[in-house]
C-alpha positions in Angstrom: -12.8 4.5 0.5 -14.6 4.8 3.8 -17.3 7.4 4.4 -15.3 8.5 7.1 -12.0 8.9 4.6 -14.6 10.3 2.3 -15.4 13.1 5.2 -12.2 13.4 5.1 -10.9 14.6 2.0 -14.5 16.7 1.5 -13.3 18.5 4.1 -9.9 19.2 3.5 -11.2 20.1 -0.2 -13.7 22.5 1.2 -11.3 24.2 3.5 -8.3 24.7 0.6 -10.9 26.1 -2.0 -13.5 27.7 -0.4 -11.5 31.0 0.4 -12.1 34.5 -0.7 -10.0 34.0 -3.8 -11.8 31.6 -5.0 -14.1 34.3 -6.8 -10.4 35.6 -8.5 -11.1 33.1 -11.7 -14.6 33.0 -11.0 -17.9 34.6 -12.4 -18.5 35.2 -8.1 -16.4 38.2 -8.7 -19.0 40.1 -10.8 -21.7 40.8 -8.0 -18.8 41.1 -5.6 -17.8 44.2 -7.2 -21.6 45.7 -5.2 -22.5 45.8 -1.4 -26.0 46.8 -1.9 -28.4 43.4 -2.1 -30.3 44.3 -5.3 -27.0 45.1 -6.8 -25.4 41.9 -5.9 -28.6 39.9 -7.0 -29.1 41.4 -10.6 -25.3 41.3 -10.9 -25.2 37.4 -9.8 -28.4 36.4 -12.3 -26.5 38.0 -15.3 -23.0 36.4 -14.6 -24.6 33.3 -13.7 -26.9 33.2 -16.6 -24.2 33.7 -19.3 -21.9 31.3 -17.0 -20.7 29.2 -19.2 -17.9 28.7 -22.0 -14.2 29.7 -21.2 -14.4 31.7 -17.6 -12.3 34.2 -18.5 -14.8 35.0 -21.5 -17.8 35.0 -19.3 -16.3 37.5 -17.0 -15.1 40.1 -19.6 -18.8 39.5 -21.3 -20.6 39.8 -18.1 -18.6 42.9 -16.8 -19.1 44.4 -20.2 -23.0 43.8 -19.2 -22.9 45.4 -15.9 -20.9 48.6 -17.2 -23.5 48.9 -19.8 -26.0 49.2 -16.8 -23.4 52.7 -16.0 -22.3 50.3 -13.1 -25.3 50.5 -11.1 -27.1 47.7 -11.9 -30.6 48.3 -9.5 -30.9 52.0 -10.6 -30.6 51.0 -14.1 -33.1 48.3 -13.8 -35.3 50.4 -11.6 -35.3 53.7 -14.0 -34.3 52.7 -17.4 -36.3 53.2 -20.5 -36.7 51.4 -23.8 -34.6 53.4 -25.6 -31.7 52.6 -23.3 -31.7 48.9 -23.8 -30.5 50.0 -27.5 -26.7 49.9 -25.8 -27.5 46.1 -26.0 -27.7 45.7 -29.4 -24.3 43.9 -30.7 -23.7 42.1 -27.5 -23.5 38.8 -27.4 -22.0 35.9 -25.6 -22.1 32.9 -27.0 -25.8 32.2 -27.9 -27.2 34.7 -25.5 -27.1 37.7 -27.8 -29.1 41.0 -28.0 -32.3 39.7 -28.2 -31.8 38.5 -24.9 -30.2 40.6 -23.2 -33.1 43.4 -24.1 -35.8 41.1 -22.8 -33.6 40.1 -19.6 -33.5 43.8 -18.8 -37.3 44.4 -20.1 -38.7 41.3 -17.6 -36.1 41.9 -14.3 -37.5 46.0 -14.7 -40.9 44.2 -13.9 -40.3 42.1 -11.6 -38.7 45.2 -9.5 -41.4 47.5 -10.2 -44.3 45.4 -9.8 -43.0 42.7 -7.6 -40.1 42.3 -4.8 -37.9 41.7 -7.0 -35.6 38.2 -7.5 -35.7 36.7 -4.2 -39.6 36.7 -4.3 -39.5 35.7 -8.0 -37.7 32.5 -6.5 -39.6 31.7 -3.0 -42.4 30.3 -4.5 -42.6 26.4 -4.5 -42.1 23.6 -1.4 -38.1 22.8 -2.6 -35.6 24.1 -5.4 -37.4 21.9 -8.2 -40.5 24.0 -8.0 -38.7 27.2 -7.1 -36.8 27.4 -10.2 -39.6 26.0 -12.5 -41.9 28.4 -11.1 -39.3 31.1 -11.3 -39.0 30.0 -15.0 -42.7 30.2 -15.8 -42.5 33.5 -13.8 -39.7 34.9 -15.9 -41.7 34.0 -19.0 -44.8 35.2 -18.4 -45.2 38.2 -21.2 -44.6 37.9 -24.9 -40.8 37.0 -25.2 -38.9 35.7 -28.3 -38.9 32.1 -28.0 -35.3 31.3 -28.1 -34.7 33.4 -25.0 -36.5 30.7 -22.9 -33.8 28.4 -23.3 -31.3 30.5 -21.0 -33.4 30.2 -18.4 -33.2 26.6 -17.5 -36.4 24.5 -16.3 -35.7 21.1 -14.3 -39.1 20.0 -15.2 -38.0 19.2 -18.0 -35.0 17.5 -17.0 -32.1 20.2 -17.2 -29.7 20.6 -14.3 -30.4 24.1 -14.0 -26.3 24.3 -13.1 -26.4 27.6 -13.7 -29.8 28.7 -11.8 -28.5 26.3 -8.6 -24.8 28.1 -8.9 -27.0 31.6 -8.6 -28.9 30.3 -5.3 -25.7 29.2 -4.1 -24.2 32.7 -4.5 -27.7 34.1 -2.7 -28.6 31.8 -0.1 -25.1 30.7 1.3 -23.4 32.6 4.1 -20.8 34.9 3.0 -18.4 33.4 6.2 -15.9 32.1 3.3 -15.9 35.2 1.4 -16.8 33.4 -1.1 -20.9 33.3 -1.8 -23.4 36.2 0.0 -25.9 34.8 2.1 -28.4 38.0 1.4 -31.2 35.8 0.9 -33.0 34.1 4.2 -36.2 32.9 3.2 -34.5 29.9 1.8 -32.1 27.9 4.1 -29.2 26.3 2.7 -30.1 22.8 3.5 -32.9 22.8 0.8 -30.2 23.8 -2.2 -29.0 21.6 -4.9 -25.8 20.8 -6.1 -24.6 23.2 -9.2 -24.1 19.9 -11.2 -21.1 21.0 -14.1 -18.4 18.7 -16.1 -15.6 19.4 -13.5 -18.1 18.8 -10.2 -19.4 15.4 -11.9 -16.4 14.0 -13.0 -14.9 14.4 -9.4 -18.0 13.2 -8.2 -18.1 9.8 -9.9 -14.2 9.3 -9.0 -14.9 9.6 -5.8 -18.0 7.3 -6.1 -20.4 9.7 -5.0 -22.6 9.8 -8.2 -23.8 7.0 -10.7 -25.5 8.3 -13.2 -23.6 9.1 -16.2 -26.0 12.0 -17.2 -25.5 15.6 -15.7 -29.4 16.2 -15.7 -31.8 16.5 -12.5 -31.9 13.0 -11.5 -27.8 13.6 -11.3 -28.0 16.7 -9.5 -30.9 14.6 -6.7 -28.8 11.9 -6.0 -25.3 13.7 -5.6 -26.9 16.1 -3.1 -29.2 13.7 -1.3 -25.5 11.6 -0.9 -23.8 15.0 0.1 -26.2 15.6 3.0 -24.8 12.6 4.6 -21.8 14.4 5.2 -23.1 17.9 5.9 -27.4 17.6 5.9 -27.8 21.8 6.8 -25.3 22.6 3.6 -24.4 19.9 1.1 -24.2 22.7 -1.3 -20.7 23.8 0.3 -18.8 20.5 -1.3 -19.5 22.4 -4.5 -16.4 24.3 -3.6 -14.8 21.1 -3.0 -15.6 19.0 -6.0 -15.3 22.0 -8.3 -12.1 22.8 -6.7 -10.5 19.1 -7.3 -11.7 19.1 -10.8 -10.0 22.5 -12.2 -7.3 22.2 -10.3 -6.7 18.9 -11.4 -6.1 17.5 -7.8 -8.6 14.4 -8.6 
């Protein structure tokens, strides 16, 4: 296949998939439920942490999270006390269970009380590498039980940080699809990477796109450095497009 054949069927891709109901069988559709920014950002980090598994799962787990928070997710964060984080106890998804949901709740209070909040927690670093592994030390900064670390992934180590890149996706890109929000501007969408899963990967290697047989950061470097030569100021939007193709079973 040609690169421009290769354009071609990106593009086509992107434009069948990357419509407002995409977020109908996605996790997107939890912080679409909010207009307000701080609303649509909490909502985003807890559907996109607990993103993975059976989709249908994740979004009855992660809407059973946000009406915990009465609904309002920034109030609650904002003016909740100890004792109220006892709703938590018995939830679980997965292996992301009470223990961490309570300390998720405890540390995002912080960062909103003391800081600016998410989007500061994640402008810190030159590119997305140190923004997330800075966000990661960030987020782990106060005694924490030690197997709550692992849901917060850290691609200094290696991971692909899928879920973390899927969240910036939802933040940074523009909302012009109706699919992701675009409320955060201090990052552009050239500098994100690719939300590396099975489904994007698979398509991606079909298509000759991506090498390496391991979904881990070198994976996620070299599909998005070989997706800016098709769009270099959003590579991330073939996300859509690969995704798209692998679910639906079109490649």
């Amino acid at each position: 296949m040609t690169k421009d054949e290769l354009q071609t069927v990106l593009d086509e891709a992107y434009l069948a998939f990357a419509k407002p109901n995409f977020q109908d069988t996605d996790p997107i559709q939890i912080p679409h439920r909010f207009s307000k920014k701080e609303d649509i950002e909490i909502a985003g980090f807890i559907a996109a942490t607990i993103a993975w598994g059976q989709r249908i799962t994740i979004i009855n787990n992660a809407n059973r999270f946000i009406e915990m928070m009465d609904d309002a997710p920034f109030d609650f964060i904002v003016n909740h006390t100890p004792s109220d984080r006892n709703k938590y106890k018995g939830f679980v998804h997965r292996t992301f269970n009470e223990v961490d949901a309570m300390y998720f709740l405890e540390r995002l209070q912080r960062l909103y009380k003391e800081g600016s909040g998410l989007e500061q927690a994640f402008n810190t670093g030159h590119d997305t590498k140190a923004r997330i592994s800075n966000f990661h030390n960030t987020f782990f900064d106060q005694t924490h039980p030690a197997r709550t670390t692992k849901h917060v992934s850290n691609p200094k180590n290696g991971s692909s940080a899928k879920r973390l890149n899927m969240f910036l996706r939802w933040m940074v890109r523009p909302a012009s699809e109706g699919v992701d929000f675009g409320v955060w501007k201090a990052i552009s969408p050239s500098e994100l990477m690719i939300p590396l899963d099975v489904h994007s990967g698979n398509v991606a290697r079909k298509l000759r796109l991506l090498e390496r047989k391991q979904n881990d950061w070198k994976a996620v470097e070299a599909l998005t450095n070989n997706l800016k030569a098709f769009d270099s100021n959003d590579p991330v939007k073939y996300d859509l497009a690969l995704f798209g193709m692998g679910v639906s079973g079109v490649i």
